[in-house]
N, CA, C and O of each residue as an XYZ file, in Angstrom:
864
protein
N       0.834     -1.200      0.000
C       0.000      0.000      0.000
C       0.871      1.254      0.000
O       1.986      1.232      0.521
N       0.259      2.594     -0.712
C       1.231      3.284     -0.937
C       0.190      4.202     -0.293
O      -0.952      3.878     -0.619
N       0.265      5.359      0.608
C      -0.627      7.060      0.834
C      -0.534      8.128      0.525
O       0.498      8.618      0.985
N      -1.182      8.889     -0.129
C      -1.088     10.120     -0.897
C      -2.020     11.001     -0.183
O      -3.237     10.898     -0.336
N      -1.464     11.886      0.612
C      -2.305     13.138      1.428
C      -2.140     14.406      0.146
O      -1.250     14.675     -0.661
N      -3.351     14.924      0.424
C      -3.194     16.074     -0.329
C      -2.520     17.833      0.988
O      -1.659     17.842      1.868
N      -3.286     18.792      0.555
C      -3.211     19.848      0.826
C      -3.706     20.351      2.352
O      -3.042     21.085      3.084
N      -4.864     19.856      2.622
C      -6.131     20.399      3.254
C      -5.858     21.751      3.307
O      -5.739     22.522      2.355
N      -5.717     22.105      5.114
C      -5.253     23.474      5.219
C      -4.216     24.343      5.663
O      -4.103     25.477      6.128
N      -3.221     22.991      5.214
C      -2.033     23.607      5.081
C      -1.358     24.107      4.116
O      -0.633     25.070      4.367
N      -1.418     23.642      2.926
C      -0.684     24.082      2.187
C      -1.330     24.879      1.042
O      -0.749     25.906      0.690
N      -2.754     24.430      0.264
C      -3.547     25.772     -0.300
C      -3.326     26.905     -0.450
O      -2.926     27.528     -1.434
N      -3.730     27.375      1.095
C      -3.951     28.916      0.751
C      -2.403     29.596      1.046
O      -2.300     30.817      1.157
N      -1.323     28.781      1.150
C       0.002     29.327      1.230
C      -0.038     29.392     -0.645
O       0.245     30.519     -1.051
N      -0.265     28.629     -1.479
C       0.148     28.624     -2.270
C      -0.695     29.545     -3.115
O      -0.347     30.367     -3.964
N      -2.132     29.135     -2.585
C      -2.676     30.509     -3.050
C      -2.520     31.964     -3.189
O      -2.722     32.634     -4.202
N      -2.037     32.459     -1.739
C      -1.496     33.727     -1.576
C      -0.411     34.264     -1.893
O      -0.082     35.393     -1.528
N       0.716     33.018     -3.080
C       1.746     33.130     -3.755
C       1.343     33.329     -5.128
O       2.045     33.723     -6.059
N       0.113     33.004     -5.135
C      -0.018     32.846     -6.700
C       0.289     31.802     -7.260
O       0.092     31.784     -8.475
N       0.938     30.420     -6.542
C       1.239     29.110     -7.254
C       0.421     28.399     -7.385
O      -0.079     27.990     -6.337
N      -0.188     27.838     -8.777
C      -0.894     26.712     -9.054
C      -0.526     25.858     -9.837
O       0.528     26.307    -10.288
N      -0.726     24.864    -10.313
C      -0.275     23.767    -11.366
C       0.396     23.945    -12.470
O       1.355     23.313    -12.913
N      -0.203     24.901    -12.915
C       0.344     25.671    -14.005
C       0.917     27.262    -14.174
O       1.385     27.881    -15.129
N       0.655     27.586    -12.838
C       1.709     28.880    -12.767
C       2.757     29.019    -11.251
O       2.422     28.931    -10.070
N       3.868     29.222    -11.761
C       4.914     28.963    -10.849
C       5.400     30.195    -10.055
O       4.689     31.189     -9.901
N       6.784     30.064     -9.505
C       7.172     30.796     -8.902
C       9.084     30.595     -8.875
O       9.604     29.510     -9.137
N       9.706     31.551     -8.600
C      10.708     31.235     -8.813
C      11.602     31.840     -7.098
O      12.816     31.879     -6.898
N      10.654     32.171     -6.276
C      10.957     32.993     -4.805
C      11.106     31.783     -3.560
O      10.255     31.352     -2.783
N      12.388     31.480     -3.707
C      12.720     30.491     -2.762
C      12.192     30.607     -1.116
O      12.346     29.749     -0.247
N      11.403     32.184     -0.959
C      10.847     32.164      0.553
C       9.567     31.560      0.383
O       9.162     30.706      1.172
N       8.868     31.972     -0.654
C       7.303     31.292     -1.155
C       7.861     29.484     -1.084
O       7.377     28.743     -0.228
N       8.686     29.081     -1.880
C       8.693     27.615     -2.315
C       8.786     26.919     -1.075
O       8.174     25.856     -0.971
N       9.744     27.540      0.294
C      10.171     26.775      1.309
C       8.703     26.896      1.829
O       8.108     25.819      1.829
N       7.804     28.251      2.388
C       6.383     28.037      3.095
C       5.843     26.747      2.542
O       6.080     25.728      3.190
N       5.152     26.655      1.434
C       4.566     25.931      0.994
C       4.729     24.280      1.316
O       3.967     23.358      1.611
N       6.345     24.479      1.057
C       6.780     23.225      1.647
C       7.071     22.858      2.793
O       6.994     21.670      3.103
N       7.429     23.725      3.578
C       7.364     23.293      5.166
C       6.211     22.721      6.062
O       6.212     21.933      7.008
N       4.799     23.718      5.121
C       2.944     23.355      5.574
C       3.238     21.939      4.967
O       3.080     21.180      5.923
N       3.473     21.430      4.221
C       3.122     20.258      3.417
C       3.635     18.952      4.555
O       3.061     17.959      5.002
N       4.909     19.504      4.722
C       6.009     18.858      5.285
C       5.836     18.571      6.935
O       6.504     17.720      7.524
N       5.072     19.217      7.423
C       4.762     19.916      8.687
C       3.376     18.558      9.068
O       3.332     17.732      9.980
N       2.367     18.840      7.885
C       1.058     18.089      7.553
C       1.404     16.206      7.537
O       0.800     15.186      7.867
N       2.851     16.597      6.889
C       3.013     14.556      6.295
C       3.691     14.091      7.739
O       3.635     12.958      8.216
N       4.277     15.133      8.254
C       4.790     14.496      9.766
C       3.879     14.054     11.005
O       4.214     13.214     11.839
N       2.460     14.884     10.983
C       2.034     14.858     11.683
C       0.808     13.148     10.965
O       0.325     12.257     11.663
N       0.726     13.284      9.774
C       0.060     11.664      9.423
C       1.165     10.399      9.533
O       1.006      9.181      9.607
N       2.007     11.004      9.517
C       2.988      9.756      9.629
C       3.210      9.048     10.669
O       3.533      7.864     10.770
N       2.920     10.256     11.844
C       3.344     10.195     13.147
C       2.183      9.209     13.511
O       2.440      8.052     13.841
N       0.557      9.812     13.428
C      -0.785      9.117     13.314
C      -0.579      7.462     13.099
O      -0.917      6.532     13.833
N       0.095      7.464     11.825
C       0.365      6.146     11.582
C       1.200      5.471     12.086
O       1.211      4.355     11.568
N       2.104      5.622     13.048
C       3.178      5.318     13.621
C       2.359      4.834     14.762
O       2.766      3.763     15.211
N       1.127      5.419     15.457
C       0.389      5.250     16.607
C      -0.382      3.762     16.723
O      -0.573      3.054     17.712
N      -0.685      3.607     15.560
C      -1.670      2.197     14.808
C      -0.934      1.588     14.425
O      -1.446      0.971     13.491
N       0.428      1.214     14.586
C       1.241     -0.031     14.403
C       2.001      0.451     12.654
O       3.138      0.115     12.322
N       1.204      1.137     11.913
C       1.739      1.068     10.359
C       3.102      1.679     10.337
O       3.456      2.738     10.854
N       4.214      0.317      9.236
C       5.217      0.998      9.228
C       5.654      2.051      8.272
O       6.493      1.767      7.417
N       5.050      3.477      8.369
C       4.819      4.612      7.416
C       6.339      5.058      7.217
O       7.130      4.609      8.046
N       6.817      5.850      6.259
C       7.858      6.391      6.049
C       7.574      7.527      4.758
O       6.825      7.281      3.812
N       8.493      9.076      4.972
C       7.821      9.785      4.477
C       8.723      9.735      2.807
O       9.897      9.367      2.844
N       8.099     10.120      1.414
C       8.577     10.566      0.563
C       8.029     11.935      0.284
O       6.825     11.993      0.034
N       8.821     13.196      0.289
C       8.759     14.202      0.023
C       9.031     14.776     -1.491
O      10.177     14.934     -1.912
N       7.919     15.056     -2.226
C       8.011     15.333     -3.951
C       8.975     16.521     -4.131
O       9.492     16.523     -5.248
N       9.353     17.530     -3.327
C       9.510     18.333     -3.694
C      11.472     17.860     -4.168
O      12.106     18.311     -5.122
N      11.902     16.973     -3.235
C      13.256     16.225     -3.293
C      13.244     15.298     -4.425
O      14.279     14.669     -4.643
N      12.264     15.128     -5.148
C      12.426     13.539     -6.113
C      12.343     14.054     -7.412
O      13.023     13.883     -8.424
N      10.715     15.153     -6.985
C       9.799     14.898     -8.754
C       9.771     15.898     -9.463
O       9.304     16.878     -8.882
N       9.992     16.015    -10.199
C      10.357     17.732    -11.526
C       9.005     17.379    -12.562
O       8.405     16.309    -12.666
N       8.705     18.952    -13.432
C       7.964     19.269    -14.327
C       8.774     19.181    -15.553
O       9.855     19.741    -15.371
N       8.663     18.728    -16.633
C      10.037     19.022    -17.665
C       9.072     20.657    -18.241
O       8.041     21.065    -17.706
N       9.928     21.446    -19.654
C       9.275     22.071    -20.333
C       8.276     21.817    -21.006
O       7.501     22.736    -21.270
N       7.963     20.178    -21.575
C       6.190     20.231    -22.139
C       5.381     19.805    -21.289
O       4.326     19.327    -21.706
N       5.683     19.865    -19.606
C       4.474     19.727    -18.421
C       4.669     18.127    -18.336
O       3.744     17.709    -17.640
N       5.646     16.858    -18.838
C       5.715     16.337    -17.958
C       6.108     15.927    -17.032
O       7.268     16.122    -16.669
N       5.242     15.226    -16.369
C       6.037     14.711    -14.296
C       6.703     13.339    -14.344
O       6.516     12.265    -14.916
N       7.453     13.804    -13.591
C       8.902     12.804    -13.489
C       8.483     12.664    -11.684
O       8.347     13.493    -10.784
N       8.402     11.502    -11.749
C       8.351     10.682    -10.477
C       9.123      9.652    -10.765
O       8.941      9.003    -11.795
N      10.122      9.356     -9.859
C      11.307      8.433     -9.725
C      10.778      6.945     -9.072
O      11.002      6.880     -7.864
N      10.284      6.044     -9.504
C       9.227      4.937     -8.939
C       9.955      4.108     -7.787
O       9.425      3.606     -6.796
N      11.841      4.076     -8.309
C      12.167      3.132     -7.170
C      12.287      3.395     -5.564
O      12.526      2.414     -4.859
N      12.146      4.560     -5.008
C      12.409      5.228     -4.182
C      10.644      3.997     -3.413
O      10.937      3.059     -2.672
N       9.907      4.116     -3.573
C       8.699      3.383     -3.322
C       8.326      2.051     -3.863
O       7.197      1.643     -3.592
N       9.033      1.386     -4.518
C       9.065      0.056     -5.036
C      10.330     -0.637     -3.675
O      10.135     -1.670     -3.034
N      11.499      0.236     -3.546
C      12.365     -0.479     -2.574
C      11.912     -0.216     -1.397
O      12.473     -0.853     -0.506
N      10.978      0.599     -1.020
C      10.077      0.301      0.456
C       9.348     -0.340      0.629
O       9.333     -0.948      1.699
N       8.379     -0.538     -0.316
C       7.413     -1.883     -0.666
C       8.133     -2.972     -0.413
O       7.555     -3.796      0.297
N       9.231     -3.247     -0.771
C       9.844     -4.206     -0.740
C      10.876     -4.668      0.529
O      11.528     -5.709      0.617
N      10.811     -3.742      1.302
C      11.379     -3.734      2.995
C      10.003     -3.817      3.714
O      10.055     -4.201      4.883
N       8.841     -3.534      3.229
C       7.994     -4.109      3.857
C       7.389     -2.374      4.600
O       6.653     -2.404      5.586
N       7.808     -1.018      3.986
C       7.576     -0.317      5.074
C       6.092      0.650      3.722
O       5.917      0.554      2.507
N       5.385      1.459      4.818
C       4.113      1.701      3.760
C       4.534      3.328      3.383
O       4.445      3.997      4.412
N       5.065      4.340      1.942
C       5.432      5.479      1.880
C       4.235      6.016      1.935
O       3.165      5.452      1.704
N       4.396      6.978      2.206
C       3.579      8.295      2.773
C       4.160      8.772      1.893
O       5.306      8.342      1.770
N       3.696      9.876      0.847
C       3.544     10.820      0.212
C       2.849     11.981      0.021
O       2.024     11.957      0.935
N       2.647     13.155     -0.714
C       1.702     14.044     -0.245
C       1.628     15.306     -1.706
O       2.658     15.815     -2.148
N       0.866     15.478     -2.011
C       0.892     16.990     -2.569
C       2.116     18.184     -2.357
O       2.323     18.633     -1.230
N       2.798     18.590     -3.384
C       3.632     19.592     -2.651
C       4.382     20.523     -4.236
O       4.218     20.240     -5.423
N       4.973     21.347     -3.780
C       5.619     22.191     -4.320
C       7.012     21.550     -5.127
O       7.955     20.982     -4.575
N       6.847     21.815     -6.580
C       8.013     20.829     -7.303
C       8.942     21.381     -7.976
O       8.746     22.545     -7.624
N       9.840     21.433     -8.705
C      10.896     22.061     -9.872
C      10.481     21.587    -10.978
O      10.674     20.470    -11.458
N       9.780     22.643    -11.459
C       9.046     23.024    -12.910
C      10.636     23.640    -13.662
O      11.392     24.404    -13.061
N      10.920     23.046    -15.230
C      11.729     23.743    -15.919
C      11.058     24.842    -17.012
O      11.714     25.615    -17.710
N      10.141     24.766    -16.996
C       9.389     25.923    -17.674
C       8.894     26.945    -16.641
O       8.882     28.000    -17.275
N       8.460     27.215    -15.330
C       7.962     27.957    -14.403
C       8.767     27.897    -13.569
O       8.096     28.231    -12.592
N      10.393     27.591    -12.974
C      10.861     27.957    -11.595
C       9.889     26.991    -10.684
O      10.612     26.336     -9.934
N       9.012     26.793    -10.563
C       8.566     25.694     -9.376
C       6.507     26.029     -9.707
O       5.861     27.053     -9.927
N       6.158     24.651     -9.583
C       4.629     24.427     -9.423
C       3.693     23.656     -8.677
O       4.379     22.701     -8.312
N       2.781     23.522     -8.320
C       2.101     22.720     -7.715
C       1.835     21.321     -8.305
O       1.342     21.046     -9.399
N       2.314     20.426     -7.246
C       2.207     19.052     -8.042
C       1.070     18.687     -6.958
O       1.267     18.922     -5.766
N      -0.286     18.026     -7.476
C      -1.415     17.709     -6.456
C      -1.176     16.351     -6.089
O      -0.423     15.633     -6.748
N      -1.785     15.961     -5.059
C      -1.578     14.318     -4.951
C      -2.789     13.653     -5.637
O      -3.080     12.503     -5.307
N      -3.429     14.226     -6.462
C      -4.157     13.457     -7.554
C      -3.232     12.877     -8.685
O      -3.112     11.684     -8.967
N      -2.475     14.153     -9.398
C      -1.391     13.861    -10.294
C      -0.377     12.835     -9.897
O       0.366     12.440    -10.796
N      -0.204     12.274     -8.539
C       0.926     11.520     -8.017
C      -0.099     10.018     -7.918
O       0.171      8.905     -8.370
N      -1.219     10.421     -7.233
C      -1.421      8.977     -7.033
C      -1.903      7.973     -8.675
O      -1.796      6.747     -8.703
N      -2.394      8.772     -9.856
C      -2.460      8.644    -10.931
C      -1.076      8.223    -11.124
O      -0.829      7.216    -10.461
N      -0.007      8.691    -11.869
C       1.634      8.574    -12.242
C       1.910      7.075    -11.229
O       2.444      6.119    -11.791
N       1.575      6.975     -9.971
C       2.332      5.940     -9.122
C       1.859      4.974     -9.558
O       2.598      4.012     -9.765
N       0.205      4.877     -9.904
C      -0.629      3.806     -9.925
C       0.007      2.681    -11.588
O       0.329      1.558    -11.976
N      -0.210      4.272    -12.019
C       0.355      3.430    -13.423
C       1.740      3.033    -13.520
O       2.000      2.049    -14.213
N       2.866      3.786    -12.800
C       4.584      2.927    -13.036
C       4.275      1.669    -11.732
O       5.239      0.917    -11.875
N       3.542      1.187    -10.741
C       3.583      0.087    -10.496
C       2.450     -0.454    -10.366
O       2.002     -0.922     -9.319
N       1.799     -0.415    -11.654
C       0.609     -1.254    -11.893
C      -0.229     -1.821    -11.051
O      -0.077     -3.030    -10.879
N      -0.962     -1.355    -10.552
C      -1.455     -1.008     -8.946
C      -2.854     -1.060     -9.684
O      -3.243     -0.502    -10.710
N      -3.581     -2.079     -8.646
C      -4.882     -2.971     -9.013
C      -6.220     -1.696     -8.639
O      -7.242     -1.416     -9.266
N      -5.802     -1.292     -7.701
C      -6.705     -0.409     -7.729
C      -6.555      0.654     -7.158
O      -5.388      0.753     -6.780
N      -7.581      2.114     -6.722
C      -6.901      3.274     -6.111
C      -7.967      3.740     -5.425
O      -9.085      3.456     -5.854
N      -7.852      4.438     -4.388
C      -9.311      5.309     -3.645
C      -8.956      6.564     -3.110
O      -8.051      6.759     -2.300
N      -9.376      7.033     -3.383
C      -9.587      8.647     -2.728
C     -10.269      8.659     -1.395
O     -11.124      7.784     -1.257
N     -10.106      9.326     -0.562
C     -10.822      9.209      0.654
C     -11.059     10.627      0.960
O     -10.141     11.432      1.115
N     -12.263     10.906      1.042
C     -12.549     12.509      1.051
C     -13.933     12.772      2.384
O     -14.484     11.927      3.090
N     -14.154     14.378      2.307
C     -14.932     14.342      3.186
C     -16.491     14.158      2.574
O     -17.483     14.459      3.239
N     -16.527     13.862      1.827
C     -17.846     13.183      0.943
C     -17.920     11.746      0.679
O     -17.069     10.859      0.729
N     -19.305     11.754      0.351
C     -19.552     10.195      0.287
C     -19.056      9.748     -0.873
O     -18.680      8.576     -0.828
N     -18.890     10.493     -2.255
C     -19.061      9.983     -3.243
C     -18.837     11.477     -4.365
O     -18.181     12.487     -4.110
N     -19.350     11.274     -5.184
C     -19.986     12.826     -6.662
C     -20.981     12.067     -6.490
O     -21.339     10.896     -6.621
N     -21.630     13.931     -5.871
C     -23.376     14.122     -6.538
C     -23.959     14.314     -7.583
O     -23.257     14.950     -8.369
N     -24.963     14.047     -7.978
C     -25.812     14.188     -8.898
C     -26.679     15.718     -8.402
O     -26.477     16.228     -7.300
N     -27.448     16.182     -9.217
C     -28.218     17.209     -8.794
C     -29.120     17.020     -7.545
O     -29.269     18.014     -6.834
N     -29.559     16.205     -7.294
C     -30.638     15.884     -6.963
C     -30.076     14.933     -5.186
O     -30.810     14.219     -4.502
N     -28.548     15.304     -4.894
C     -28.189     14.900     -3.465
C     -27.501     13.791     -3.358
O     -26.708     13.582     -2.440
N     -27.857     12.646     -4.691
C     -27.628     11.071     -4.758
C     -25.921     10.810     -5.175
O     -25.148     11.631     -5.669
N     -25.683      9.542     -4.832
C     -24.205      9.380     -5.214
C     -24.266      8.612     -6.492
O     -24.902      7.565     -6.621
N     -23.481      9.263     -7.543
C     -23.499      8.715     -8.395
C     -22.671      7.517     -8.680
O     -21.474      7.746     -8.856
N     -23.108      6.162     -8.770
C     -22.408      4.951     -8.951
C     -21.004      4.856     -9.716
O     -20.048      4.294     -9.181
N     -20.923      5.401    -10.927
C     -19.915      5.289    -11.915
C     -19.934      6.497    -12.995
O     -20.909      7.096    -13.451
N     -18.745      6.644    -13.225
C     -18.213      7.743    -13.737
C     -17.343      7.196    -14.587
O     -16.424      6.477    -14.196
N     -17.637      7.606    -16.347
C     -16.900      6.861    -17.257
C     -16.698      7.942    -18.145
O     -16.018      7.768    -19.157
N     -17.311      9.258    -17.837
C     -16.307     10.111    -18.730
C     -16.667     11.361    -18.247
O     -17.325     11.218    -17.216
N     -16.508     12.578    -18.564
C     -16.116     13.986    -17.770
C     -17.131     14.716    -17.879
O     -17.602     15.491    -17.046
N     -17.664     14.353    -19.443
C     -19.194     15.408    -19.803
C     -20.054     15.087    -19.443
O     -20.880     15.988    -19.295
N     -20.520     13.650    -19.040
C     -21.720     13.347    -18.436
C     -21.989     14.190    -17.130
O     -23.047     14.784    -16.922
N     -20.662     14.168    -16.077
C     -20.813     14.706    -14.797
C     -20.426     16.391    -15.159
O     -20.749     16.967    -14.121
N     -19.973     17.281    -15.983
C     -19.476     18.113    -15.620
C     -20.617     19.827    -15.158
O     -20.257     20.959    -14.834
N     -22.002     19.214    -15.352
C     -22.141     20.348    -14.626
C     -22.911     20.063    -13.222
O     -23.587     20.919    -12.651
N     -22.701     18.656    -12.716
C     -21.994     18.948    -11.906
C     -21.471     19.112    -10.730
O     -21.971     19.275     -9.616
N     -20.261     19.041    -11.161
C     -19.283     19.308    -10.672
C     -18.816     20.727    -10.067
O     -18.414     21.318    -11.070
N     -18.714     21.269     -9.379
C     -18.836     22.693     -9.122
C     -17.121     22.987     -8.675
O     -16.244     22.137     -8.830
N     -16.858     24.530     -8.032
C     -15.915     24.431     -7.277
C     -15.515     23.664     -6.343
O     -16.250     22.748     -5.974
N     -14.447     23.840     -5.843
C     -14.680     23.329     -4.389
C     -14.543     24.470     -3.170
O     -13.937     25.541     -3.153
N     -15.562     23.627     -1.906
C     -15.873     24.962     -1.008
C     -14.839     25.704     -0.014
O     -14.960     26.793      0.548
N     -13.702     24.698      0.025
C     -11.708     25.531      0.357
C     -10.972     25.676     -0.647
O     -10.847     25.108     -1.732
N     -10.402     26.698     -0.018
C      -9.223     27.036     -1.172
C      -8.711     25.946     -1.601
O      -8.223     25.169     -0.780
N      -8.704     25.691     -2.751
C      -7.912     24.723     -3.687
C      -7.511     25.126     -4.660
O      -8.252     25.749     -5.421
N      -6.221     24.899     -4.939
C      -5.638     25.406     -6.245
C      -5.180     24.097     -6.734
O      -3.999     24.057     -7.081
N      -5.769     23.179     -6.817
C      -5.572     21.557     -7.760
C      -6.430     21.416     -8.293
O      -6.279     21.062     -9.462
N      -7.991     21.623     -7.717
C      -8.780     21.688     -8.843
C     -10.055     21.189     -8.653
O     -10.918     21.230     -9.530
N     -10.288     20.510     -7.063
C     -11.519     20.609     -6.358
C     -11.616     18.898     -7.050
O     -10.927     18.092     -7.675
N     -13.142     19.064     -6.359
C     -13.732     17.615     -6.911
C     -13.547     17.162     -8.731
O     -13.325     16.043     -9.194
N     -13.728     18.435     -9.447
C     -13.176     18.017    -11.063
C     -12.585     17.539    -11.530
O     -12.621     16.646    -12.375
N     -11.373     18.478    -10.669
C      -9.886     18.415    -10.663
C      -9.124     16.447    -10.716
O      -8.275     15.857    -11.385
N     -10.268     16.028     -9.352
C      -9.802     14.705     -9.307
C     -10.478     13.579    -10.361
O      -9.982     12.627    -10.963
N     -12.160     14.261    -10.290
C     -12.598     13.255    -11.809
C     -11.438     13.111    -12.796
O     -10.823     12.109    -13.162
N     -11.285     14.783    -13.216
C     -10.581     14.496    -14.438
C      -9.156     13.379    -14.653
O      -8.855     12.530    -15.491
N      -8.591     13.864    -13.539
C      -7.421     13.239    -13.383
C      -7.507     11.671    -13.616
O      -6.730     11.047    -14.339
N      -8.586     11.110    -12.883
C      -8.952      9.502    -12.253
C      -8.899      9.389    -13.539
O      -7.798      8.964    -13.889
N      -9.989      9.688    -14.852
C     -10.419      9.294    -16.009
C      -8.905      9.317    -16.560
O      -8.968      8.572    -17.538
N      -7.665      9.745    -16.460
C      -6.739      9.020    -17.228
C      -6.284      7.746    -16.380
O      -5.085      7.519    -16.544
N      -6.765      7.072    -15.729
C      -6.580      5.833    -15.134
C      -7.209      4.692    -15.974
O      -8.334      4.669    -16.475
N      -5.682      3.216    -16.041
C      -6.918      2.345    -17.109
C      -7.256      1.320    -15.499
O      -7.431      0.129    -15.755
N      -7.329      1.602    -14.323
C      -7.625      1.007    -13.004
C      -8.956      1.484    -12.564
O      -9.415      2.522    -13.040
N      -9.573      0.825    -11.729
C     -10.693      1.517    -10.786
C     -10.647      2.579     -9.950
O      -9.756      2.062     -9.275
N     -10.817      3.550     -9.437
C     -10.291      4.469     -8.239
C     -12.049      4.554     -8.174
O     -12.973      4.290     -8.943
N     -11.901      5.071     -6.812
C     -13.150      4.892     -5.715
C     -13.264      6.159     -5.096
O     -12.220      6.376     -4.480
N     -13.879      6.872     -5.012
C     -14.220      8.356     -4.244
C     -15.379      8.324     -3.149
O     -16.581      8.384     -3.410
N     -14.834      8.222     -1.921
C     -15.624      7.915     -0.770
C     -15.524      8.574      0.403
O     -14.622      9.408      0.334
N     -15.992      8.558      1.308
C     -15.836      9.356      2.690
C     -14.835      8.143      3.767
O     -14.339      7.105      3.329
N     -14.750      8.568      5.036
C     -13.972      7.882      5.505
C     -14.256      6.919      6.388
O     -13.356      6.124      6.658
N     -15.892      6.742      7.190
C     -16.921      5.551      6.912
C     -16.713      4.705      5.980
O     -17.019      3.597      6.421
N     -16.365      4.638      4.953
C     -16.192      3.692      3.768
C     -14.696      2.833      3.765
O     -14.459      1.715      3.307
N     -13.703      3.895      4.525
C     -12.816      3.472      4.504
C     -12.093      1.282      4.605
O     -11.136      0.795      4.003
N     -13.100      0.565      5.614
C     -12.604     -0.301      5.883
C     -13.728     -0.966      4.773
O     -14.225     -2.006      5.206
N     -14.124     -0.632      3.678
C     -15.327     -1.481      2.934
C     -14.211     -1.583      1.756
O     -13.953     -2.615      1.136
N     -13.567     -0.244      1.558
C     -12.498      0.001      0.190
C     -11.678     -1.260      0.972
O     -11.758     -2.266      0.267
N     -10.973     -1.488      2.121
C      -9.788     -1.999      2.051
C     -10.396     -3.535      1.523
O      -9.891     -4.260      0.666
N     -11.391     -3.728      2.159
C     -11.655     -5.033      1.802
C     -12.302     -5.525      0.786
O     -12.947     -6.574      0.821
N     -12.100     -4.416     -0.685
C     -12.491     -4.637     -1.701
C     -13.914     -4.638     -1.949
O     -14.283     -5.163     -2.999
N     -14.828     -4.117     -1.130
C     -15.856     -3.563     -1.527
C     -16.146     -2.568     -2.669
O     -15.245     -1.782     -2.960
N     -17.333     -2.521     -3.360
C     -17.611     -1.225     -3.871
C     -18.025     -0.302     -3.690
O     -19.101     -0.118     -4.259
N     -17.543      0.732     -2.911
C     -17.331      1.849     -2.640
C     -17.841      3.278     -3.001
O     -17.347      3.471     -4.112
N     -18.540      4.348     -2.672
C     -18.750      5.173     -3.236
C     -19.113      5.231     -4.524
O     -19.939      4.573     -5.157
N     -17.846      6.761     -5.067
C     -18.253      6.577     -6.842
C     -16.934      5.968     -7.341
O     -15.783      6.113     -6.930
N     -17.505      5.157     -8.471
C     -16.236      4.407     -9.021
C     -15.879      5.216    -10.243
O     -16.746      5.486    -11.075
N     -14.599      5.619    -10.379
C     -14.686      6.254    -11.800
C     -13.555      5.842    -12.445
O     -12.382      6.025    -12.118
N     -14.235      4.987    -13.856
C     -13.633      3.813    -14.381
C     -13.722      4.447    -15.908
O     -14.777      4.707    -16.488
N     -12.639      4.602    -16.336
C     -12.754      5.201    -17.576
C     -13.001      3.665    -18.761
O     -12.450      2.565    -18.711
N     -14.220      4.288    -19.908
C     -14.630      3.490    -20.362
C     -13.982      3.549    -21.797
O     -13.681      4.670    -22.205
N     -13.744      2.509    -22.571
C     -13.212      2.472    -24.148
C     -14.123      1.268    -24.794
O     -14.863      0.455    -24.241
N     -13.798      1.456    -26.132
C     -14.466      0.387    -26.982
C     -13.268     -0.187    -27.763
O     -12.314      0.490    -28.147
N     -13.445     -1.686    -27.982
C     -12.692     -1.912    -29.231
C     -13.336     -2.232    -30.328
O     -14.315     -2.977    -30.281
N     -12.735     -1.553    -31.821
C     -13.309     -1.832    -32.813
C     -12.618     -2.746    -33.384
O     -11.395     -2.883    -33.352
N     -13.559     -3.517    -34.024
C     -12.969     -4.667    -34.537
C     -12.801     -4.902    -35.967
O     -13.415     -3.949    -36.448
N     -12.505     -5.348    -36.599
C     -12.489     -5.190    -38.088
C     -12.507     -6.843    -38.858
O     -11.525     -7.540    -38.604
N     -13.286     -7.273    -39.511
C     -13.316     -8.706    -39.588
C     -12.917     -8.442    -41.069
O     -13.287     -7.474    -41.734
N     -12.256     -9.264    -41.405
C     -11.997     -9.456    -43.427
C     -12.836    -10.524    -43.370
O     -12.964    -11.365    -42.480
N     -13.503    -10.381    -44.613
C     -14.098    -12.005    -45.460
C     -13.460    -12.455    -46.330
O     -13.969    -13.248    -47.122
N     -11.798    -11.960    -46.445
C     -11.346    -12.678    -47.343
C     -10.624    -13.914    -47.250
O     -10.251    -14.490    -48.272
């Protein structure tokens, strides 16, 4: 098992009040360290949590590993968390402030990480654990499955804290480049996900294959 904390309210509205988001950076090494110290500050104190419940957690910090290149992509270094897996210990990871070569530094979300991780170690499945049950529908209900962006996108609204990753959308969108299951649930749900229940909303990106038969 691998954990990916995001932001809550630590690190947001630092980055907010810098002006750093995903796609716009910063190059002010007093802004980059705040951001990262809240982050850093946040993964110590879950790690610690987990340290309380027996789990053997250990932290990986993005801002030390993972870079933006110039056409926006993320470089996550996989063995750093494949050789802990493999000592048996569980990484903790988190949302944080990265080295962008086109922007001086950007926000890397832990949506974008737990996506990238899932796929370099082929990882059966993924869940989000949020303070919601699920994505609503208009009408209050949780919507079962989510197989592409336009069906749900209106919606989908902001989200109601500062977020500069991109709110509940932010993570649809992301999930839908997953060819895995990921699960969006509250934290009641939590011991139904571990045990492979179905969970909340599942959002399972859907494809067709076309087939092509010759009669010759």
């Amino acid at each position: 098992m691998i954990i990916v904390h995001g932001g809550g309210s630590f690190g947001h509205h630092h980055a907010e009040r810098h002006n750093i988001t995903t796609t716009s950076g910063t190059t002010d090494a007093a802004a980059i360290c705040e951001v990262h110290d809240a982050m850093q500050r946040l993964n110590g104190t879950v790690v610690e949590a987990l340290h309380t419940v027996g789990v053997p957690a250990v932290p990986v910090h993005p801002l030390s590993v993972a870079t933006r290149d110039s056409d926006s992509t993320l470089e996550i270094p996989i063995s750093p968390f494949s050789q802990m897996l493999a000592q048996g210990f569980v990484p903790v990871t988190h949302g944080d402030i990265i080295i962008d070569s086109h922007s001086g530094t950007t926000i890397l979300s832990g949506d974008e990480i737990v996506v990238t991780i899932a796929e370099k170690l082929t990882a059966d499945r993924v869940g989000l654990c949020s303070t919601v049950a699920g994505v609503y529908d208009d009408n209050g209900k949780i919507i079962p499955e989510i197989t592409d962006y336009e069906s749900v996108a209106g919606v989908l609204g902001d989200a109601d804290t500062t977020d500069v990753t991109g709110g509940m959308a932010g993570k649809v969108r992301t999930l839908l480049n997953l060819n895995v299951p990921a699960h969006i649930f509250e934290p009641t749900a939590l011991n139904g996900f571990l045990t492979r229940e179905d969970v909340g909303t599942t959002v399972n990106w859907c494809f067709e294959f076309i087939i092509s038969i010759s009669n010759e």
